[in-house]
Phi, psi and omega in degrees: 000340180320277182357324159294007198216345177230141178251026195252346185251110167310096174241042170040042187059013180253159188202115186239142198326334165294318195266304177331313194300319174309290181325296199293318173337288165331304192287311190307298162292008164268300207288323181309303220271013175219177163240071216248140183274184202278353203260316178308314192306230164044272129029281167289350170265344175275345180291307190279337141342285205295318179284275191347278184290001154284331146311282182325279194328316188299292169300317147334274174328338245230276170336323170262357157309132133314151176245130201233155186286338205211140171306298210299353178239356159267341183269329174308317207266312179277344191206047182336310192286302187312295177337306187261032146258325184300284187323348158287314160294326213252150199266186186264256210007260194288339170307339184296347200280000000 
């Protein structure tokens, strides 16, 4: 029933039995193990929504790293602009390093 309160995650309306049970879980020890009001309760579902999906994203990202022999092909591959601002300062000598 959490699920019905929080809108932030896109399931088609699919639901699978592991992640509710985590939501009701969740709700029971907040709501058992306090005397916590519905703005917290609330709060607090939106907090954990929120590490989830700062999770996901993360793993996600983590996935589109490449994988490289060398920094000088990893700060090209992760930060292309800072890379051609450094290159104006910096001589080809040492970028080569």
């Amino acid at each position: 029933w959490v699920c019905a309160y929080t809108t932030k995650i896109f399931t088609a309306s699919i639901q699978s039995t592991s992640r509710v049970e985590s939501y009701n879980a969740q709700v029971k020890r907040l709501v058992l193990n306090s005397n916590i009001s519905l703005l917290k309760l609330a709060e607090a579902l939106e907090a954990s929504i929120e590490e989830k999906i700062k999770k996901a994203k993360y793993a996600y990202w983590k996935t589109r790293i490449p994988l490289t022999s060398s920094a000088a092909t990893l700060l090209q591959t992760l930060f292309p602009k800072l890379n051609k601002a450094l290159s104006q300062f910096i001589t080809p000598e040492i970028q080569k390093i």
